[in-house]
LUMVOMI-424426 format. One record per atom (N, C-alpha, C): x, y, z; residue number from 1. Coordinates in Angstrom, 3 decimals. Layout:
! residues N
X/Y/Z/NUM
...
//
This chain:
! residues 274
78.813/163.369/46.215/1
79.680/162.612/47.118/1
78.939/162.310/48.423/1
79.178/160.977/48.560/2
78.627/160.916/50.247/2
79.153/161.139/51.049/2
78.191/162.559/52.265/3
78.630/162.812/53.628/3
79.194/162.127/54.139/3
79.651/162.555/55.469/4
80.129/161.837/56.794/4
78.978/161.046/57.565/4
78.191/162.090/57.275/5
76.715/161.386/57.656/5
76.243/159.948/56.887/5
76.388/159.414/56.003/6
75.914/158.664/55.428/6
77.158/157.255/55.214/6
78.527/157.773/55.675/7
79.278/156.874/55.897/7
79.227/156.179/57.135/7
78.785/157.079/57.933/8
78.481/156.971/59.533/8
77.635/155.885/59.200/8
75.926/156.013/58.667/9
75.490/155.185/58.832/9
75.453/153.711/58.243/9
76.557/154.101/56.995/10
76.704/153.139/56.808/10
77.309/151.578/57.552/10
79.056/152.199/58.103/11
79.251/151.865/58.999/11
78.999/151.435/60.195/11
77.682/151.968/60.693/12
77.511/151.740/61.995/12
76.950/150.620/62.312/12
76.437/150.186/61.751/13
75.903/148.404/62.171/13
77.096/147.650/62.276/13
78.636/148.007/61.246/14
79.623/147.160/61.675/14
80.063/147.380/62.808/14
80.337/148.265/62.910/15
80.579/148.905/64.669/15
80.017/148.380/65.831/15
78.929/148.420/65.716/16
77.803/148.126/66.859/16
77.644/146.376/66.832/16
78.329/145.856/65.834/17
78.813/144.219/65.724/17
80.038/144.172/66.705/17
80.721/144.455/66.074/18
82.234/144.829/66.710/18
82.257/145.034/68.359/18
81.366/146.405/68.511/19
81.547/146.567/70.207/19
80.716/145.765/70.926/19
79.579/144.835/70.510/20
78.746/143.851/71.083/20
79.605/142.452/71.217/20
80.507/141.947/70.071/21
81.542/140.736/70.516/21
82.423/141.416/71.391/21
83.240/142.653/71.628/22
83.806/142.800/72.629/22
83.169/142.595/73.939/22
82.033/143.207/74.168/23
81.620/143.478/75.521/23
81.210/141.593/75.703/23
80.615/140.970/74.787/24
79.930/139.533/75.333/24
81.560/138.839/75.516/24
82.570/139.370/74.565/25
84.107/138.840/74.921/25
85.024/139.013/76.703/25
84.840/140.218/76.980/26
84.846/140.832/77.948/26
84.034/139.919/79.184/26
82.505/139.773/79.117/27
82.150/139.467/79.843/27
82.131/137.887/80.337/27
82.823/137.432/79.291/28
82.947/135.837/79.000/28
84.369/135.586/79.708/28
85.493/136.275/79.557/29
86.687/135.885/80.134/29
87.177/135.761/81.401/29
85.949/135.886/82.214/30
86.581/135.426/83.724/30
85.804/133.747/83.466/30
84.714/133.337/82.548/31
84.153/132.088/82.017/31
85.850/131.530/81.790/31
86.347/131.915/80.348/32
86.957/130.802/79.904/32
88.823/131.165/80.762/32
88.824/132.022/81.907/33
89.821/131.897/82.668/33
90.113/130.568/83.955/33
88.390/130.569/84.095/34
88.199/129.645/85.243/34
88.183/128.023/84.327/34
87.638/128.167/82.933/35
87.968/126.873/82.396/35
89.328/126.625/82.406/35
90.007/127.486/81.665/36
91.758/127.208/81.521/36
92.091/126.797/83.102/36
91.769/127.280/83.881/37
92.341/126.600/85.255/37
91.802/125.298/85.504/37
90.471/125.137/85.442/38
90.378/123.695/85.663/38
90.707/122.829/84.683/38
90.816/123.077/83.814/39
91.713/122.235/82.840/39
92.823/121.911/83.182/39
93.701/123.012/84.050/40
94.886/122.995/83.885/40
95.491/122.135/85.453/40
94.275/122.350/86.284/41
94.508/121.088/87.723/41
93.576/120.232/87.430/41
92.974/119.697/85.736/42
92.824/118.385/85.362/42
93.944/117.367/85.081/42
94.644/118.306/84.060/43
96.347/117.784/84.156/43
96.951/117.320/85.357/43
97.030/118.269/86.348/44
97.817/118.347/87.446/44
97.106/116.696/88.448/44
95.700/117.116/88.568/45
95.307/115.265/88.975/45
95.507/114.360/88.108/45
95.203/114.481/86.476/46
95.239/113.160/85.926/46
96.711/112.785/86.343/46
98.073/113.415/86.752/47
98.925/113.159/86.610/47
99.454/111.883/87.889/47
98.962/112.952/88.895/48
98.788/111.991/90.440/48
98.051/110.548/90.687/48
96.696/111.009/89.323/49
95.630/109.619/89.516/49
96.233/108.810/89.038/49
97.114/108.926/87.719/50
98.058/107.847/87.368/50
98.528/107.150/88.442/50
99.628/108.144/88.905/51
100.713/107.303/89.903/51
99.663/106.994/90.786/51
98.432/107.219/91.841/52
98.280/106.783/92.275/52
97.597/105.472/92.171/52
97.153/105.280/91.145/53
96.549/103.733/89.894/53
97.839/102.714/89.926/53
98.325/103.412/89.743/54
100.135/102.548/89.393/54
100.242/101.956/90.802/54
100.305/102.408/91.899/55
101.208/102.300/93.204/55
100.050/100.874/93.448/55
98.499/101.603/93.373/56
97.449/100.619/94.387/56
97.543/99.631/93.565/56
97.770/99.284/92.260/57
97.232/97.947/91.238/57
99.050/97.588/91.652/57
99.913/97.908/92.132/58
100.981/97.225/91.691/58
101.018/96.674/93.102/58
100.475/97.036/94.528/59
100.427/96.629/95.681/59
99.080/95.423/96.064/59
98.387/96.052/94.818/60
97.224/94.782/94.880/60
97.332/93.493/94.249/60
98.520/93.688/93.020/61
98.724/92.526/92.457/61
100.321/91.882/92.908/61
100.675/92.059/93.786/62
101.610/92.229/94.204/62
103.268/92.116/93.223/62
103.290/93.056/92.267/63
104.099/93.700/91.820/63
104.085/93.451/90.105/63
102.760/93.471/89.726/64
102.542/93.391/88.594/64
102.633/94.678/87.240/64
103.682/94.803/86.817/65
103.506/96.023/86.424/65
103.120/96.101/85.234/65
102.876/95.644/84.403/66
102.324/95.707/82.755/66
100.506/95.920/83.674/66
99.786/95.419/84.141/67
98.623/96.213/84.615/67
98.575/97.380/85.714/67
99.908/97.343/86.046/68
99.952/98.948/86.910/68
99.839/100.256/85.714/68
100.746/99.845/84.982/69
101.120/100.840/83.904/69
99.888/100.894/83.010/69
99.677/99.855/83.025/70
97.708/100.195/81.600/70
96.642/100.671/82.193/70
96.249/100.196/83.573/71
95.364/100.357/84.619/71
95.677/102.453/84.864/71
96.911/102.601/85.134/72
97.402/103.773/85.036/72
97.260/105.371/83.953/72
97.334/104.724/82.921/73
97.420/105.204/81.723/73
95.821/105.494/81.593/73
95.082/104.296/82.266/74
93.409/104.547/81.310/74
93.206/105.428/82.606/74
93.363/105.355/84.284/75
93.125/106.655/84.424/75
93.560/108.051/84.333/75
94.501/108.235/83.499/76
95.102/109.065/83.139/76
93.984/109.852/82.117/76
93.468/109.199/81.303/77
92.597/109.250/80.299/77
91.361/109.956/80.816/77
91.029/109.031/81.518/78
89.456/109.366/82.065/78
89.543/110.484/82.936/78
90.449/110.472/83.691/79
90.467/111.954/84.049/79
90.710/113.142/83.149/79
91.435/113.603/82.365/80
91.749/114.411/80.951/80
90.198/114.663/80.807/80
89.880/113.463/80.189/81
88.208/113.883/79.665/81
87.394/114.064/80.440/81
86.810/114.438/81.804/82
86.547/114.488/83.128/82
86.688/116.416/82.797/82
88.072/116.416/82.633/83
88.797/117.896/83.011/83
87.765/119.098/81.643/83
88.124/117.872/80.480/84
87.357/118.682/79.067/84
86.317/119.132/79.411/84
85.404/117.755/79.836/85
84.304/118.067/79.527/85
83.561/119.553/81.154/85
84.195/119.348/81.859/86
84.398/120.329/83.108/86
84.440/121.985/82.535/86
85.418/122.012/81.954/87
86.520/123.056/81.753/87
84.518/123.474/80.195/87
84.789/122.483/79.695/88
83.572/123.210/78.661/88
82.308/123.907/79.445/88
81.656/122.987/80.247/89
80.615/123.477/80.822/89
81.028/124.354/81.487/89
81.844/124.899/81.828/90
82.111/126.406/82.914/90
82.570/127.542/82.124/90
82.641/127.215/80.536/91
83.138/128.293/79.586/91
81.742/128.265/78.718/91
80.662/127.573/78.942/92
79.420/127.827/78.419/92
78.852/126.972/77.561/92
79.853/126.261/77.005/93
79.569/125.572/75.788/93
79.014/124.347/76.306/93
77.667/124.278/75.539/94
77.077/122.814/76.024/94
77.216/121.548/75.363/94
76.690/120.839/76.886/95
77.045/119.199/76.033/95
76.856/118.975/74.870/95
75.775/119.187/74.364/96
75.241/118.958/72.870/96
76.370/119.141/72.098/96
77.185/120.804/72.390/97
77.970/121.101/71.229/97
79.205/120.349/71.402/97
79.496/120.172/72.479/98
80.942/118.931/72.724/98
80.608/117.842/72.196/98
79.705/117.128/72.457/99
79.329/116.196/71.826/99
79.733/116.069/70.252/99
78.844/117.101/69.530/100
78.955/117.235/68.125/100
80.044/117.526/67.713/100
81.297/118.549/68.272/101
81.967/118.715/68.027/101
83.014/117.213/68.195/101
82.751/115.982/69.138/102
83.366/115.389/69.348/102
82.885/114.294/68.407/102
81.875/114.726/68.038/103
81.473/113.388/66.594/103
82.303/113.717/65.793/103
81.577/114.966/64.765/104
83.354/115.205/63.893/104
84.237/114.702/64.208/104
84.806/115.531/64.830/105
86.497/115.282/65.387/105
86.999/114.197/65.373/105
85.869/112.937/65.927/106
86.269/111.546/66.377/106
85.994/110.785/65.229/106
85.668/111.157/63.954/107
85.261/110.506/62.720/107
86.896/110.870/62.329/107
87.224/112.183/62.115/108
88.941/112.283/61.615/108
89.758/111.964/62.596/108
89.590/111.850/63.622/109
90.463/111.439/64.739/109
90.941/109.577/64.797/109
89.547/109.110/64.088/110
89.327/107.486/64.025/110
90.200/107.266/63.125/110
90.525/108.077/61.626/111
91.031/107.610/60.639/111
92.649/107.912/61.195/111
92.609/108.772/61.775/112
94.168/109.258/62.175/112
94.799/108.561/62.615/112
93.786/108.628/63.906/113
94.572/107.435/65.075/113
94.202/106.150/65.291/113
93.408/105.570/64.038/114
92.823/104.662/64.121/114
94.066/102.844/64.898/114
94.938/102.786/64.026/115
96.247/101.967/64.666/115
96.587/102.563/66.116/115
96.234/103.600/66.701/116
96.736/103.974/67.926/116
95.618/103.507/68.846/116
94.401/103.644/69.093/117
93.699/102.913/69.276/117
93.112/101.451/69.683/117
93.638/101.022/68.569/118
93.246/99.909/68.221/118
94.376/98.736/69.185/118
95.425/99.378/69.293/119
96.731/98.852/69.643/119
96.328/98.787/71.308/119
95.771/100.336/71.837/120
95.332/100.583/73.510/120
94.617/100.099/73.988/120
93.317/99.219/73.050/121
92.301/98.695/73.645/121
93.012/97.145/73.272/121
93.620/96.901/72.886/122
94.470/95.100/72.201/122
95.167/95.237/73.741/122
95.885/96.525/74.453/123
96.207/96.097/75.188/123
95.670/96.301/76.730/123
94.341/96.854/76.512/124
93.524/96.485/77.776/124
92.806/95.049/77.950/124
92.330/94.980/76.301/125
92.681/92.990/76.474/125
93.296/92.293/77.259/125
94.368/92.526/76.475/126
95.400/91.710/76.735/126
95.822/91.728/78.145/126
95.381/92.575/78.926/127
95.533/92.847/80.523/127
94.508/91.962/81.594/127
93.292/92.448/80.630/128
92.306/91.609/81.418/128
92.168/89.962/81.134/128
92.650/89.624/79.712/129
93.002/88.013/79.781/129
94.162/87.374/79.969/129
95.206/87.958/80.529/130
96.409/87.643/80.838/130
96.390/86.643/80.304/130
96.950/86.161/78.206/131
97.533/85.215/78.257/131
98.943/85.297/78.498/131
99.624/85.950/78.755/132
101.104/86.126/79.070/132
102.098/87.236/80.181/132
102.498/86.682/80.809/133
103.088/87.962/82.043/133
104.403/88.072/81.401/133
105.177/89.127/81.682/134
106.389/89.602/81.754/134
107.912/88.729/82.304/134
108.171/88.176/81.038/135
109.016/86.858/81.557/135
108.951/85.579/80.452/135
107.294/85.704/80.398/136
106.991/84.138/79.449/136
107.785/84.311/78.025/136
107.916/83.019/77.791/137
108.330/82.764/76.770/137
107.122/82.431/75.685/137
107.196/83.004/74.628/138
106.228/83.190/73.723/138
106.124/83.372/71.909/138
105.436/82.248/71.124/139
105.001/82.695/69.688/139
104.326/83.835/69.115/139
104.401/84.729/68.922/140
103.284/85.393/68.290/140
103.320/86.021/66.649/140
102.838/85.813/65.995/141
102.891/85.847/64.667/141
104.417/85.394/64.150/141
105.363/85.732/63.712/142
106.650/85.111/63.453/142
107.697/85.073/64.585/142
107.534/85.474/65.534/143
108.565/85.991/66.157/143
108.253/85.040/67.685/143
109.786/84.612/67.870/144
109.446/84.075/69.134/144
110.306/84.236/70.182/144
110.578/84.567/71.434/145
111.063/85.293/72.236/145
110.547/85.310/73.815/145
111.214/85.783/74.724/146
111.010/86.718/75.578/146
110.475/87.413/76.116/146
108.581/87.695/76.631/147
108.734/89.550/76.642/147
108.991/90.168/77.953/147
109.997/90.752/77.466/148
110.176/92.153/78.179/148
109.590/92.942/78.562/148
108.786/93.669/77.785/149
107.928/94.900/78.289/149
106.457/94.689/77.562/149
105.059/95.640/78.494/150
104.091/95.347/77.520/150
103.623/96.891/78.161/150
103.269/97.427/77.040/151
102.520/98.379/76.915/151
101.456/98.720/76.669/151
101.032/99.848/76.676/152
99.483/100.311/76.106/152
99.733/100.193/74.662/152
100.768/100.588/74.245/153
100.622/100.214/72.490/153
101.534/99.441/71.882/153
102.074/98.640/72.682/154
103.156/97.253/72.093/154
103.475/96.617/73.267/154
104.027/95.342/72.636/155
105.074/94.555/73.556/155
106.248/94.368/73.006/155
107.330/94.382/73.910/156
108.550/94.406/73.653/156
109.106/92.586/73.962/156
109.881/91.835/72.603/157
110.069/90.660/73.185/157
111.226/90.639/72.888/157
112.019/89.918/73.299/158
113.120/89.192/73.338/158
113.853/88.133/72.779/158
114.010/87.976/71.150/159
113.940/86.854/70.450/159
115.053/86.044/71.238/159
114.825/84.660/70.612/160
116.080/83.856/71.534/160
117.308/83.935/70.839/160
117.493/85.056/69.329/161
118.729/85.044/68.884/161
119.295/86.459/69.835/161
118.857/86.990/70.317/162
119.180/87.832/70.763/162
118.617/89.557/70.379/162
117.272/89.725/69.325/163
117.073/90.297/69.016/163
115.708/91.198/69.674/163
115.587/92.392/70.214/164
114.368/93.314/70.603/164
113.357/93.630/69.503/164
112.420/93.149/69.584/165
111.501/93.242/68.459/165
110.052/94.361/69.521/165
109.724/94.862/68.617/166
108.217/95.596/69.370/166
107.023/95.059/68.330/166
106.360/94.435/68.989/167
105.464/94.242/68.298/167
103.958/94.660/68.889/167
102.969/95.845/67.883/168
101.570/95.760/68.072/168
101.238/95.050/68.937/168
100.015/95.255/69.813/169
99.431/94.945/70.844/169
98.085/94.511/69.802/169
97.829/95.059/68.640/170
96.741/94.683/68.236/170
96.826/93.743/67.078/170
98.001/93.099/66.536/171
98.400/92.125/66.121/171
98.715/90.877/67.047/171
99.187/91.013/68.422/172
99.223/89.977/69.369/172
97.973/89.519/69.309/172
96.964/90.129/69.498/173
95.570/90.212/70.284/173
94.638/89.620/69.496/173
95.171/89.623/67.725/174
94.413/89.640/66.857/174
94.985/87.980/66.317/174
96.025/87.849/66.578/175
96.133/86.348/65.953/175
97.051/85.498/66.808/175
96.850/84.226/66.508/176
96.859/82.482/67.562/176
99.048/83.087/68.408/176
98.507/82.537/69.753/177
99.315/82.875/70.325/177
100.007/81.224/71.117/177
101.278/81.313/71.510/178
101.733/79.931/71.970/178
102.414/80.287/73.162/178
101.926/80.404/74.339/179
103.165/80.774/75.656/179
103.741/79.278/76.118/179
104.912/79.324/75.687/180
105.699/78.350/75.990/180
106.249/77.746/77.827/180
105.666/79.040/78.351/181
105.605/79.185/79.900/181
104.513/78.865/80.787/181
103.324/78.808/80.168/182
102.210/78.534/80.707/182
102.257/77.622/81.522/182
102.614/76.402/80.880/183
102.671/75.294/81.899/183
104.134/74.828/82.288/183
103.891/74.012/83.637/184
105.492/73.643/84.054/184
106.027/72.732/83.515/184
105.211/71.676/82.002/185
106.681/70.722/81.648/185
106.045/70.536/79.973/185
106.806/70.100/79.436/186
106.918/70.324/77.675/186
107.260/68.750/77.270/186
106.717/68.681/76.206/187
106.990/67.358/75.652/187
107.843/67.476/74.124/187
108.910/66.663/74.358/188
110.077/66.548/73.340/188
110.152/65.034/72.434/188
110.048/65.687/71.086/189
109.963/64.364/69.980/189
111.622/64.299/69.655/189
112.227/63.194/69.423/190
113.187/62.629/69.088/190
112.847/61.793/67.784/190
113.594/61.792/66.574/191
113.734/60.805/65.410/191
114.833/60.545/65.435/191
114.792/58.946/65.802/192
116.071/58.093/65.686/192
115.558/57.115/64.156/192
116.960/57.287/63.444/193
116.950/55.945/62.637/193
117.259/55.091/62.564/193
117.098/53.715/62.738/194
117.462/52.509/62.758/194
117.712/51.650/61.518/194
119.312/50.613/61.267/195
118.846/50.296/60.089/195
117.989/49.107/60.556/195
117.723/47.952/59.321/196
116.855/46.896/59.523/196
117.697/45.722/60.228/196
119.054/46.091/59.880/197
119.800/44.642/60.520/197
119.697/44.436/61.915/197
119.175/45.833/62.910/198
119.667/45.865/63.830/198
118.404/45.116/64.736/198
118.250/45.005/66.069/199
117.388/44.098/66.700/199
116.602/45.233/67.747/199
115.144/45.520/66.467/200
114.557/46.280/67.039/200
114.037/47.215/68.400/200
113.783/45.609/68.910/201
113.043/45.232/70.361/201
114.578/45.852/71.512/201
115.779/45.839/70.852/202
117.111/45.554/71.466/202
117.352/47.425/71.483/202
116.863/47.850/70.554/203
116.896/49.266/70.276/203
116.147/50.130/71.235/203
115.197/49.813/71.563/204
113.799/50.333/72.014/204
114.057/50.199/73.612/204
114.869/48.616/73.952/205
114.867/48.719/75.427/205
115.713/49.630/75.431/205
117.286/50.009/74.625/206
118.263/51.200/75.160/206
117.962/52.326/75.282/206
117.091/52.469/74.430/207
116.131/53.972/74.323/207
115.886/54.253/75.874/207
115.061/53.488/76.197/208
114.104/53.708/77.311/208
115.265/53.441/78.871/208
116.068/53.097/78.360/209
116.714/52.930/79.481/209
117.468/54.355/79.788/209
117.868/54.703/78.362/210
118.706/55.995/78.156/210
117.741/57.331/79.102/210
116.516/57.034/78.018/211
115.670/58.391/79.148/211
115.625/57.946/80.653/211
115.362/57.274/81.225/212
115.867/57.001/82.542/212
116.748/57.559/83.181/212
117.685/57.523/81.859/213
119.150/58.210/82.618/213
119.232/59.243/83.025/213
119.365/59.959/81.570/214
119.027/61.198/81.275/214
118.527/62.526/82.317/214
119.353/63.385/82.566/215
118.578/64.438/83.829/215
117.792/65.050/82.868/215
116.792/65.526/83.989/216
115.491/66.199/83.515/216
114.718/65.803/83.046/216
114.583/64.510/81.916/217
113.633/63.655/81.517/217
112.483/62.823/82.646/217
111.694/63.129/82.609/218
110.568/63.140/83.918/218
110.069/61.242/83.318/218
110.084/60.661/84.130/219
109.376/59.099/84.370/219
107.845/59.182/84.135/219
107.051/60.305/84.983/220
105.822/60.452/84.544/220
105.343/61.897/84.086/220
104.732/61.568/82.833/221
104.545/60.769/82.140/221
105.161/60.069/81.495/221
105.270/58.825/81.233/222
106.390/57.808/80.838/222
106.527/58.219/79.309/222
107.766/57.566/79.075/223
108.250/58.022/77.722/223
107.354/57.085/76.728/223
107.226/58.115/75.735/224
106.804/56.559/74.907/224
108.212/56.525/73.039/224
107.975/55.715/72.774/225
109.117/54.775/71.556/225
107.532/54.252/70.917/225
107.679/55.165/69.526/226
106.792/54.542/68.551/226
107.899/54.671/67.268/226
107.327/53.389/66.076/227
107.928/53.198/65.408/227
107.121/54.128/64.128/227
107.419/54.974/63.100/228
106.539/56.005/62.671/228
107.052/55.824/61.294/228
108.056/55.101/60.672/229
108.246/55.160/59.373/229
109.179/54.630/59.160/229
109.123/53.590/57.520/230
109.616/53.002/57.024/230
110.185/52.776/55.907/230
111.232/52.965/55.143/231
112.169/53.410/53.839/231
112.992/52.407/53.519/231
113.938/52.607/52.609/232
114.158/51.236/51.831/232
115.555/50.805/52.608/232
116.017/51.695/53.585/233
117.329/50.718/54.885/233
117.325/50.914/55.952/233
116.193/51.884/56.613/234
115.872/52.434/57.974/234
114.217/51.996/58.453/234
114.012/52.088/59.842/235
112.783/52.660/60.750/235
113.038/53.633/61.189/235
112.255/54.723/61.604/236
112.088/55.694/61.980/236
111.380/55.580/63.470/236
112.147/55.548/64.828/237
111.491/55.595/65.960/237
111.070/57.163/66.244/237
110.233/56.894/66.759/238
109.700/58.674/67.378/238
109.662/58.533/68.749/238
110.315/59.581/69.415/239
110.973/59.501/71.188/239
110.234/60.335/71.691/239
109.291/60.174/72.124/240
108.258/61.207/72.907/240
108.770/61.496/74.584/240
109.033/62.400/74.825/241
108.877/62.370/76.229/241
108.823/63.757/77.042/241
108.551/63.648/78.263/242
108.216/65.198/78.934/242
109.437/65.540/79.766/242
109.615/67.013/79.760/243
111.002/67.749/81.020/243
110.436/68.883/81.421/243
110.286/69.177/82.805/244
110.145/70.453/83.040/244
110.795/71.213/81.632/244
110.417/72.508/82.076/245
110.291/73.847/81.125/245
111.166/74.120/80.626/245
111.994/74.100/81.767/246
113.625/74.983/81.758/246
114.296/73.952/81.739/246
114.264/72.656/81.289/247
115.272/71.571/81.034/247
115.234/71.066/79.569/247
114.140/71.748/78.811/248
114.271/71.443/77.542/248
115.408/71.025/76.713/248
116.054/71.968/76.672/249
117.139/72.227/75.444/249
118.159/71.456/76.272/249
118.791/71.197/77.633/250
119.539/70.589/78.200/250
119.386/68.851/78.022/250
117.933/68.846/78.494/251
117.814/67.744/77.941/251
117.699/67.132/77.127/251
117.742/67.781/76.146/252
117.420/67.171/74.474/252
119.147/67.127/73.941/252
120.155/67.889/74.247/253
121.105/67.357/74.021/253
122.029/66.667/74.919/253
121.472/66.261/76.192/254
122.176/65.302/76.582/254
121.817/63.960/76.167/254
120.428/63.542/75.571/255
119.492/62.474/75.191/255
120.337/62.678/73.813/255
120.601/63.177/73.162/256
121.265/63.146/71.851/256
122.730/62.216/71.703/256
123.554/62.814/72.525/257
125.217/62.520/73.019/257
124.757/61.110/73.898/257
124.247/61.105/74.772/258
123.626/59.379/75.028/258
123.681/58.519/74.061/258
122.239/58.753/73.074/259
121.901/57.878/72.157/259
123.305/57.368/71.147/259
123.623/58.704/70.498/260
125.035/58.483/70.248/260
126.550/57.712/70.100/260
126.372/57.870/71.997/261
127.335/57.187/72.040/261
126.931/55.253/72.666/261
125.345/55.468/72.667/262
125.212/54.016/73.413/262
124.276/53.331/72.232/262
123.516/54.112/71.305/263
123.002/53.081/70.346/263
123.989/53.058/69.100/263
124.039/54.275/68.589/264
124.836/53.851/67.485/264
126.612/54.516/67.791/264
127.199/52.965/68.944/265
128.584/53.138/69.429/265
129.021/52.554/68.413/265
128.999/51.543/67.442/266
129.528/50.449/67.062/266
129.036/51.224/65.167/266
128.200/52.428/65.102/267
127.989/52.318/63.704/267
127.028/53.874/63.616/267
127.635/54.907/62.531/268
126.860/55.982/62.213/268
125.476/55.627/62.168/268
125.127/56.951/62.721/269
123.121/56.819/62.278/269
123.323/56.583/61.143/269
122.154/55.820/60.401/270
122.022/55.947/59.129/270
121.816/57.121/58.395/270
121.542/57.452/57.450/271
121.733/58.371/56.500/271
120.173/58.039/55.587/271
119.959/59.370/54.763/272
118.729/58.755/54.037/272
119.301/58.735/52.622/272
118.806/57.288/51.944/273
118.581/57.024/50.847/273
119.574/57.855/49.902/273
120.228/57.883/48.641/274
120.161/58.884/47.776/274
119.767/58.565/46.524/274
//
């Protein structure tokens, strides 16, 4: 049977493992006490650097907040990682190994959060090319609307039926966009049908007299009356003309109830063919 003696030595190299991670443990924890603290008034500034990002970009742009709030957020960020990489070097661990450890990590981190990402930088884009502020009216992939809110990882719009949609920041970013606000006046097509009996030239002056009338229909650029198609009891005039922004839809049905009642007073629009 084996002694005590010979268990001893067996044992004793585990031992002498054992009390060597304690003591290098021991001597390490005022290291990773002082990291946990600066980590922990990394938090405490990234939190302030925000708001204070927020306050100066919203006083510099004078009250722009979709880049207070992103401008905000990324220093929120950069400080955090500021705090990591701080908090590592004062607990021992070197760049190299953060690094490496942050290759890994950021290879499964890419697949994870890859849509999260992708969405934060669509909307630092989207910040620095301002095609759209908070208000415009806007196309973007099916949906057309309102927006309301824009975030680091969506925008919030406002359909004109009345519906809140959120849509990706990296689907905005990624395909053809239409801000209906951009500019101050819009151009509106009208199809009137005419039959053949009627006296073309006689048609065309009421037209033009009508937009005249008409509020909101702007003189310049002048309207134009083209004749665009022809079928077996009608012409087809096409009514081009421009209205400020916000007179669109007003003006397109008062130009409607006009035409209506002053070209075809005496006889229904025509009808097509059957």
């Amino acid at each position: 049977m084996a002694t005590a003696n010979q268990f001893y030595a067996i044992l004793k190299p585990a031992f002498l493992n054992v009390q060597a991670m304690f003591e290098k443990f021991v001597a390490q924890v005022p290291q990773l006490v002082i990291g946990l603290a600066l980590f922990w008034v990394s938090l405490k500034v990234a939190n302030i650097s925000r708001e204070w990002a927020r306050a100066g970009v919203m006083q510099a742009t004078r009250g722009d907040r979709e880049a207070s709030q992103v401008l905000g957020q990324v220093m929120y960020v950069a400080v955090i990682v500021a705090g990591i990489a701080g908090a590592a070097a004062v607990m021992g661990v070197g760049l190299s190994s953060v690094l490496a450890g942050l290759g890994v990590t950021g290879v499964v981190a890419g697949f994870a959060f890859r849509d999260i990402l992708e969405n934060f930088l669509a909307g630092i884009l989207l910040l620095l090319t301002r095609p759209f502020s908070i208000g415009d009216a806007i196309k973007t992939n099916e949906f057309e609307g309102t927006v309301r809110a824009i975030t680091t990882r969506s925008t919030v719009i406002e359909t004109f039926d009345g519906l809140m949609v959120i849509v990706p920041n990296a689907k905005i970013y990624a395909n053809p966009l239409t801000n209906f606000s951009s500019l101050p006046t819009r151009r509106t097509t009208v199809m009137l049908k005419v039959a053949y009996d009627r006296n073309l030239a006689e048609i065309v002056s009421q037209v033009n007299e009508l937009t005249s009338k008409v509020p909101g229909i702007l003189a310049d650029p002048k309207p134009d009356i083209v004749a665009t198609t022809l079928d077996e009891r009608t012409v087809t005039l096409e009514v081009r003309y421009w209205t400020p922004r916000a007179d669109v839809f007003s003006a397109k049905g008062a130009f409607l109830a006009a035409a209506k009642t002053d070209i075809y007073r005496d006889e229904p629009p025509p009808s097509e063919p059957r």
